[in-house]
SEDREN-608468 format. One record per residue (C-alpha): residue in three letters; x, y, z. Coordinates in nm, 4 decimals, decimal comma. Layout:
 residuo        x        y        z
     ALA        X        Y        Z
...
END
This chain:
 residuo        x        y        z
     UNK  -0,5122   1,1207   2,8063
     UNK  -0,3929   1,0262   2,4595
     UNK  -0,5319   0,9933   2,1583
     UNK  -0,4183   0,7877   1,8907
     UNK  -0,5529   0,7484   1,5058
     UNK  -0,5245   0,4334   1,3280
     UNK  -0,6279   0,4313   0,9579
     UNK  -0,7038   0,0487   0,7995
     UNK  -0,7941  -0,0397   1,1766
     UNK  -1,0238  -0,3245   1,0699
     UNK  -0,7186  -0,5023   0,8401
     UNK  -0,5105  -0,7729   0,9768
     UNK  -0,2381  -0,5731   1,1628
     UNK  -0,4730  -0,2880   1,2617
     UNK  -0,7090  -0,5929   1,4285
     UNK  -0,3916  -0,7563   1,6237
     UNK  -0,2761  -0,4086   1,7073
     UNK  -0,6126  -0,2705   1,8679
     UNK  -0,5267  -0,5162   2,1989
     UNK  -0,2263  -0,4785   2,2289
     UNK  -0,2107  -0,0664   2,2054
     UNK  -0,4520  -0,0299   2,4245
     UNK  -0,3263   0,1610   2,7368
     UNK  -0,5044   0,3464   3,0793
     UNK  -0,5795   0,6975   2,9223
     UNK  -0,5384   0,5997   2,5967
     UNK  -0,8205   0,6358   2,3312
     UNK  -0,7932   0,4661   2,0182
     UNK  -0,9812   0,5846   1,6925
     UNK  -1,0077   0,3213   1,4710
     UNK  -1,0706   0,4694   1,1153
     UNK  -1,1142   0,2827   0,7871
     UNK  -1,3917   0,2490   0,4974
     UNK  -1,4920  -0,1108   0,6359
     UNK  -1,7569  -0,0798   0,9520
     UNK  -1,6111  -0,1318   1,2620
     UNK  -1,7533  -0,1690   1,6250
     UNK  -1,5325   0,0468   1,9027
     UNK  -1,5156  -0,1546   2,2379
     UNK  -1,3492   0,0272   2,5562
     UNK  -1,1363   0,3000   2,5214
     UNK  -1,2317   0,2906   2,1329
     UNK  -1,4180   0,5379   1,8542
     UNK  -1,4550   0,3974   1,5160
     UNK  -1,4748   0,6351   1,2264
     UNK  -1,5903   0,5513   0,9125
     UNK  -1,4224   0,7225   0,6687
     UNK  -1,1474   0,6968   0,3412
     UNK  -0,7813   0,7762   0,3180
     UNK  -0,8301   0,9348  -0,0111
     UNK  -1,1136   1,2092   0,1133
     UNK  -0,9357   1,4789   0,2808
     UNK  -1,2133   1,6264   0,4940
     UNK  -1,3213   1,2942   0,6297
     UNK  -0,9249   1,2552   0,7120
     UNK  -0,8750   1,6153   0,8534
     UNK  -1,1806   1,5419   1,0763
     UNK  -1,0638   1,2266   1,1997
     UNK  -0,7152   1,3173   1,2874
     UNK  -0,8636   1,5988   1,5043
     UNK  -0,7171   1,6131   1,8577
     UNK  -0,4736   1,3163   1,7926
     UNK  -0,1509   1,2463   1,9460
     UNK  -0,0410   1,0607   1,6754
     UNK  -0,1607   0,8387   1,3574
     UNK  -0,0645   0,5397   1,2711
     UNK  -0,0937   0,4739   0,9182
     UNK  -0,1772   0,1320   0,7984
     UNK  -0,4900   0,1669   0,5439
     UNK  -0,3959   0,0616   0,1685
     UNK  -0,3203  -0,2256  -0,0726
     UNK  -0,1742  -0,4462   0,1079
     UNK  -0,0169  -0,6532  -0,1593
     UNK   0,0545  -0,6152  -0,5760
     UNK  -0,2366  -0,4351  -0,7243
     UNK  -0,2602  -0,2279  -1,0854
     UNK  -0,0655   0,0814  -1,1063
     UNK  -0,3614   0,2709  -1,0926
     UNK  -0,5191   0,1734  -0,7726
     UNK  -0,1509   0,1863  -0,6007
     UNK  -0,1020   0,5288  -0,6651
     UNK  -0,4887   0,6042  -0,5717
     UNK  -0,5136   0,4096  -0,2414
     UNK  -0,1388   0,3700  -0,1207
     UNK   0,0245   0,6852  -0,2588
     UNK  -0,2747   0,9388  -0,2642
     UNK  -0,3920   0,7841   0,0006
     UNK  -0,0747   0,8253   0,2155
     UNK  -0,0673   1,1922   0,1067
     UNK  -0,3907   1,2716   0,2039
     UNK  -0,3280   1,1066   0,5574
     UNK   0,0124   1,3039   0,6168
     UNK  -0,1430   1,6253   0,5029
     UNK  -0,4438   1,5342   0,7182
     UNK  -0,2225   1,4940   1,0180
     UNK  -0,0400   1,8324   0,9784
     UNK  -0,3898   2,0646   0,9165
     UNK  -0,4852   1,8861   1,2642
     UNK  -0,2076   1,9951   1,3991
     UNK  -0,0775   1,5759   1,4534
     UNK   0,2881   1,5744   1,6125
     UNK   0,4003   1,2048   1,5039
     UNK   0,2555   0,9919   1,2468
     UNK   0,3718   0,6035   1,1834
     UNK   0,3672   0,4712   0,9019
     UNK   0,3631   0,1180   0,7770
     UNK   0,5814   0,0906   0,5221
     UNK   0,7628  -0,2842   0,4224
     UNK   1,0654  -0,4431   0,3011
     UNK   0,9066  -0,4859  -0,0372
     UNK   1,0622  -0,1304  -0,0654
     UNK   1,4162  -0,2592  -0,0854
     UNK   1,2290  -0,6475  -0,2051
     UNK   1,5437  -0,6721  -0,4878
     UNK   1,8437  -0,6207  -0,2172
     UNK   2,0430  -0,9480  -0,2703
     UNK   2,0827  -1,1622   0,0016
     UNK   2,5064  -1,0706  -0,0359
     UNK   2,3758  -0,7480   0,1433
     UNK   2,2730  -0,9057   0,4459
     UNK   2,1894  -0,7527   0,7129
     UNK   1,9740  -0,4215   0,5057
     UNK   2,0782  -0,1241   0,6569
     UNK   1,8148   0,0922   0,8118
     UNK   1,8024   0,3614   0,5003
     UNK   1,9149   0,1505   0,2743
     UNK   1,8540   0,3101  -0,0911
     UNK   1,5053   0,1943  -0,2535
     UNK   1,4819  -0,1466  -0,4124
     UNK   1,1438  -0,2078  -0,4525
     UNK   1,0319  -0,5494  -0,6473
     UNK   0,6736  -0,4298  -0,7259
     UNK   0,4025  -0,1421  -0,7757
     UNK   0,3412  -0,1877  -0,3996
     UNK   0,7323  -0,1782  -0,3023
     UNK   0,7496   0,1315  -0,5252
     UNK   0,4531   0,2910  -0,3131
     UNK   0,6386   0,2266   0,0143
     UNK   0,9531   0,3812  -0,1089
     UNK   0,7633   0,7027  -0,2627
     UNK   0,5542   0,7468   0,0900
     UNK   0,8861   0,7385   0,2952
     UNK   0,9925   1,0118   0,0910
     UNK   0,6994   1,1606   0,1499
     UNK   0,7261   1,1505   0,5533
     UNK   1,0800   1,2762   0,5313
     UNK   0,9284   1,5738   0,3489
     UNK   0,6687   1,6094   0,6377
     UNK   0,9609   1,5794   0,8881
     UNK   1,2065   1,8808   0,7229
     UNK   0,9400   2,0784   0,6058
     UNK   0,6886   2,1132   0,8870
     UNK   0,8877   1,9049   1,2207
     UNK   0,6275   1,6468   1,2303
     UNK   0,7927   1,3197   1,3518
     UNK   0,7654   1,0674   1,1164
     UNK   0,8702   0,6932   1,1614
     UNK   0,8818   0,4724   0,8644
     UNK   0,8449   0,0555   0,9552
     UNK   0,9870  -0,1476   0,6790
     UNK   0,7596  -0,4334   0,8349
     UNK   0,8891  -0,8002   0,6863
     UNK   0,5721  -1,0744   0,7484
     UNK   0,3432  -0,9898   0,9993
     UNK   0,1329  -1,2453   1,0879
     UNK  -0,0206  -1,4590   1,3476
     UNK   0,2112  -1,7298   1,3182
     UNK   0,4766  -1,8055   0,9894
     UNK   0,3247  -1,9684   0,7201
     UNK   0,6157  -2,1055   0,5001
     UNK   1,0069  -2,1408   0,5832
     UNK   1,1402  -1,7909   0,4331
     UNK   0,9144  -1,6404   0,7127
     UNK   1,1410  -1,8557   1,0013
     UNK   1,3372  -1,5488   0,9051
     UNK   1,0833  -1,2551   0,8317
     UNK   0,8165  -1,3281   1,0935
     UNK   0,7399  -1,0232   1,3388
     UNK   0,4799  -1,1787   1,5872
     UNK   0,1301  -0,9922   1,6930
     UNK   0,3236  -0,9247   2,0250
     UNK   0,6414  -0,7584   1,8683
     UNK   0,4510  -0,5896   1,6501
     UNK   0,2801  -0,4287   1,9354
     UNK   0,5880  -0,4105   2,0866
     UNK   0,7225  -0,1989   1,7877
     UNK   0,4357   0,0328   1,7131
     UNK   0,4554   0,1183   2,1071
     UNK   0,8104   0,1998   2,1144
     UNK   0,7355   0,4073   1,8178
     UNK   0,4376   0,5975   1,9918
     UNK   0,6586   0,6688   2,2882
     UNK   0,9826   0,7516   2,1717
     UNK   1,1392   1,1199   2,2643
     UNK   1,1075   1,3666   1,9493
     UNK   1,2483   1,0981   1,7204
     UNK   1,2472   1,2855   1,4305
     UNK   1,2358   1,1062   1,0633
     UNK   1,3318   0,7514   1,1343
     UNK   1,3205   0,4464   0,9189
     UNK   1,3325   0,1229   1,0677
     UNK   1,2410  -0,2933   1,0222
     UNK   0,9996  -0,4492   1,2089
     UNK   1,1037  -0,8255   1,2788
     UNK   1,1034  -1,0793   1,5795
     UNK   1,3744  -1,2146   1,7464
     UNK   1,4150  -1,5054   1,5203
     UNK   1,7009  -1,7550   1,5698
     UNK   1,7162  -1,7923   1,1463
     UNK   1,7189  -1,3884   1,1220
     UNK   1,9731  -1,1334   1,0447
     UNK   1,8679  -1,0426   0,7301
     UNK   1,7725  -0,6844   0,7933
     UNK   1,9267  -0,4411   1,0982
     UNK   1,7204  -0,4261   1,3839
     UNK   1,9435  -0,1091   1,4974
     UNK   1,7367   0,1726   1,4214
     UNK   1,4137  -0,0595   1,5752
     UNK   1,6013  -0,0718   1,8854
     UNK   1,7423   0,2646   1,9422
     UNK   1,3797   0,3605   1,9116
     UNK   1,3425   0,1346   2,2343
     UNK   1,1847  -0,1574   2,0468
     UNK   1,3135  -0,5274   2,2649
     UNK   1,1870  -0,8156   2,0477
     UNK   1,0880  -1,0922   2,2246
     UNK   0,9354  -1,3580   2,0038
     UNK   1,1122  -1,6220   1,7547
     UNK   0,9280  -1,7982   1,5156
     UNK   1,2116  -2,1284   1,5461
     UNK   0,9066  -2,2423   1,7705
     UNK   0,7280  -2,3261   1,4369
     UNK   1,0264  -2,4623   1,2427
     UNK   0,9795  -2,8544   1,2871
     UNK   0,6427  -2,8404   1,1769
     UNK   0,7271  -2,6099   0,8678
     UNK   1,0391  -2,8000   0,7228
     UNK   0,8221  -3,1120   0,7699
     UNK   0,5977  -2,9770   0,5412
     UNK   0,7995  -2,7956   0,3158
     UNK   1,1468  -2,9264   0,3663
     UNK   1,4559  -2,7585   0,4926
     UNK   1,5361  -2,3952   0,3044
     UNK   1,7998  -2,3765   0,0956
     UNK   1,9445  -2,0553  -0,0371
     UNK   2,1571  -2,1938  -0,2580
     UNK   1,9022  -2,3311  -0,4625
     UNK   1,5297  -2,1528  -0,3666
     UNK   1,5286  -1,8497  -0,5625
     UNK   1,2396  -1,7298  -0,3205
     UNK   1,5650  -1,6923  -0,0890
     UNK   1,7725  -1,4977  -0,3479
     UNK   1,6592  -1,1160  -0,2458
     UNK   1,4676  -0,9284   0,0471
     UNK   1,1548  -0,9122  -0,1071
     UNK   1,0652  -1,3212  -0,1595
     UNK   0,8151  -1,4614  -0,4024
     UNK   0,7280  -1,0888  -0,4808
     UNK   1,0937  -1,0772  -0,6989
     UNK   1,0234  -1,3574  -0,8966
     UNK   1,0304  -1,2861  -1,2772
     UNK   0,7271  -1,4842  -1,3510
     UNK   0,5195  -1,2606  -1,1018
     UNK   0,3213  -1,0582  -1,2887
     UNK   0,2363  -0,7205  -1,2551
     UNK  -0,1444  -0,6248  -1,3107
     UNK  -0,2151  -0,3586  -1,5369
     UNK  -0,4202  -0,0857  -1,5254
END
């Protein structure tokens, strides 16, 4: 039997993942500050990120964590560093006084958001970008899990993740969509992988209008995308019109919308 953690279990990938992990012998402990209700082959833990003895406890006995809790978008400096770095820490520390081989963590390409689109396809470890707060929390936790990797062997797997969602929402995601499926897909090659070591690695479909980031690292870790989000295409560009690179500077870097000089960052 294995065990696996998931911290921010009741948040929108943690809810599409809980399916699709879900595995004979497997037992998956859903942990985050929100209620949840554990169905088969489920606990649900109620506890923060940022309290280490509620962590420690609830990384006791696991195979592996997968770390998802956090902001998941721009927020003040302050509450980055609180809930997504701190946080983070107090996860990976967590996972090592329990004695957790492997933790995953969910980091995106808002941590390299400013690489230009002339540097298609991202490289795997390509140096950090990032385009916000949030992109700069990313960057500084994937530090972070290479230090748990060379100081104390735990395997740690970093997932630049692009837009993971249900279905794509505007055109740039045509390009950036990883699917509910893949993203299973992903998490479980991650899970299963032989002694993998530090790793970073994107997590996108097989989209038709992709290329913009390496899949190599993804697929040496035994990740086979499946899905392409072309399937949506006619019914985006009829509502927002064909993309154009040239002239959309949503298109001009990695990181989207978030890049955009008029975005503003909150302050503390």
């Amino acid at each position: 039997m294995s065990l696996i953690v998931i911290t921010g279990a009741a948040g929108l990938v943690g809810s599409m993942l809980r399916p699709r992990l879900a595995r004979p012998g497997r037992t998956l402990r859903l942990v985050d500050i929100a209620p949840l209700t554990a169905g088969p082959d489920e606990e649900a833990v109620q506890a923060s990120v940022t309290n280490a003895d509620e962590m420690t406890a609830a990384c006791a006995g696991a195979d592996a964590v997968i770390h998802l809790a956090g902001i998941p978008g721009e927020a003040s400096w302050a509450r980055i560093c609180e809930l997504n770095i701190n946080g983070s820490y107090v996860t990976f520390e967590a996972a090592r006084r329990a004695g957790v081989p492997r933790v995953v963590f969910a980091s995106s390409n808002h941590a390299v958001g400013f690489t230009p689109r002339s540097d298609f396809p991202v490289p795997d470890y390509a140096f950090p970008a990032p385009d916000t707060f949030y992109g700069v929390s990313k960057a500084t936790v994937e530090a972070l899990a290479a230090m748990y990797h060379y100081r104390y062997g735990m395997d740690a797997i970093c997932l630049r993740i692009l837009s993971c969602f249900p279905q794509p929402a505007d055109t740039r995601m045509l390009s950036t969509w990883l699917s509910p499926d893949d993203a299973g897909r992903l998490f479980e090659a991650c899970l299963t992988a032989d002694r993998p070591g530090f790793r970073v690695a994107y997590g996108v479909s097989a989209n038709t209008r992709g290329g913009w980031v390496s899949l190599a690292e993804a697929k040496a870790l035994g990740y086979q995308p499946r899905d392409d989000a072309e399937r949506y295409a006619a019914a985006l560009i009829a509502t927002h019109g064909e993309p154009d690179p040239a002239t959309d500077p949503v298109l001009r870097y990695l990181g989207g919308p978030f890049t955009l000089p008029d975005e503003q960052v909150p302050q503390a």
